[in-house]
LOMI-197133 format. One record per residue (C-alpha): residue number from 1; x negated, z, y negated. Coordinates in pm, 1 decimal, padded with zeros to 6 digits. Layout:
REM LOMI-197133
   nr         u         w         v
  NUM         X         Z         Y
...
REM end
This chain:
REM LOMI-197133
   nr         u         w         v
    1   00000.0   00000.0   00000.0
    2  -00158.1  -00093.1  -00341.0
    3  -00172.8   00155.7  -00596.0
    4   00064.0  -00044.2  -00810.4
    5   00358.4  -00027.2  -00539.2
    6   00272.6   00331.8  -00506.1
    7   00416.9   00362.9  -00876.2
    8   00747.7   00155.3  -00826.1
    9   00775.2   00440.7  -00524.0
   10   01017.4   00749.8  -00681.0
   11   00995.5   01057.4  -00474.6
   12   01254.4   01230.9  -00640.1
   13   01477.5   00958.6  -00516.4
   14   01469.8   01043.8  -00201.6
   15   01780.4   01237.0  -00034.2
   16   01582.0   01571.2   00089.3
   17   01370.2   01634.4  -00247.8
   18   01563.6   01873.8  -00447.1
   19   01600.7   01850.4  -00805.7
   20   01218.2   01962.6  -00944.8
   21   01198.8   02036.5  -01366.3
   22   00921.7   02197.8  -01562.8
   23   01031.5   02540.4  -01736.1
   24   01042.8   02518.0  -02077.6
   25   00756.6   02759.1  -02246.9
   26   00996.1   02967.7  -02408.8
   27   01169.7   03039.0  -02093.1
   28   00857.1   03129.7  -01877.1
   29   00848.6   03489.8  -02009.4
   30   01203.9   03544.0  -01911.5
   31   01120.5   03411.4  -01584.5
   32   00857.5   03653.4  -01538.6
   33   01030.4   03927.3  -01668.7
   34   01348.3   03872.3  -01420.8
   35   01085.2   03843.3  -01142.4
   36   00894.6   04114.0  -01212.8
   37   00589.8   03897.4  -01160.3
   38   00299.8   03707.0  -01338.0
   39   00251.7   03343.0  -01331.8
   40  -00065.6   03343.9  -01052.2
   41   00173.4   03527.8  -00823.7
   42   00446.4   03229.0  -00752.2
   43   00359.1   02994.6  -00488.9
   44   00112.3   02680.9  -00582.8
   45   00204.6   02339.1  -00586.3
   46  -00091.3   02122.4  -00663.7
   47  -00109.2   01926.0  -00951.4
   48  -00173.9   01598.9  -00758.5
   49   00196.3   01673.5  -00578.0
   50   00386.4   01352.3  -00583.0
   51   00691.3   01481.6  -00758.8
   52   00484.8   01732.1  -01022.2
   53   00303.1   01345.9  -01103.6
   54   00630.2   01213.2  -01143.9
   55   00806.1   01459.8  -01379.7
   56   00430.6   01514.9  -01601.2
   57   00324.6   01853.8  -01451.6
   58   00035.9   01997.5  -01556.5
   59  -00186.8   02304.1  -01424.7
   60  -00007.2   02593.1  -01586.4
   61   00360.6   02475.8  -01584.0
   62   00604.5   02674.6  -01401.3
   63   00820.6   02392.1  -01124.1
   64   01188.8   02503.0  -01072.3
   65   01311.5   02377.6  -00763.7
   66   01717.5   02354.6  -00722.1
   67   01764.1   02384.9  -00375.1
   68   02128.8   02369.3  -00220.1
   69   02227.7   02617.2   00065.2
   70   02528.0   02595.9   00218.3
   71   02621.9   02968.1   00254.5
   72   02437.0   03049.5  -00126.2
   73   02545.8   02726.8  -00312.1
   74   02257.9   02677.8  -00501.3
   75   01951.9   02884.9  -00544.6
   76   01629.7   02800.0  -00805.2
   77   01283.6   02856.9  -00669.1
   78   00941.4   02823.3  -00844.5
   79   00626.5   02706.9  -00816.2
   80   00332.2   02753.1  -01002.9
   81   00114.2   02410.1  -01060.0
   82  -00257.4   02428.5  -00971.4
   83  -00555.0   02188.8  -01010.1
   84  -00621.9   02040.2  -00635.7
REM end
């Protein structure tokens, strides 16, 4: 596959990727603060991730993941990106 039909390729298209956004800076602290938690603690998704290239992640950004359950409706998760 050449790297330009790589780029026509959209993960997020694709029926089992949830919905991935970046958290907005001024919501990060919230985040935190509901979680109890500090950035370094969430789990890592590297920065060369298909899907954090897609949406413009960068090392730092916090990755909400929308993921629907059946028995919870739908529940966010996070992920902190990391260089990789």
């Amino acid at each position: 596959m050449s790297e330009e039909s790589k780029l026509d390729l959209k993960v997020s298209d694709h029926i089992y990727v949830p919905k991935h956004e970046i958290v907005p800076e001024e919501n990060v602290g919230e985040i935190l603060k509901t979680y109890n938690a500090k950035l370094e603690q969430f789990p890592y998704i590297l920065v060369s991730d298909p899907i954090v290239k897609e949406i413009g992640g960068r090392p730092g950004d916090l990755i909400k993941i929308s993921r629907k359950s059946p028995t919870a409706g739908e529940m966010p998760y996070y992920r902190f990106v990391v260089e990789g």
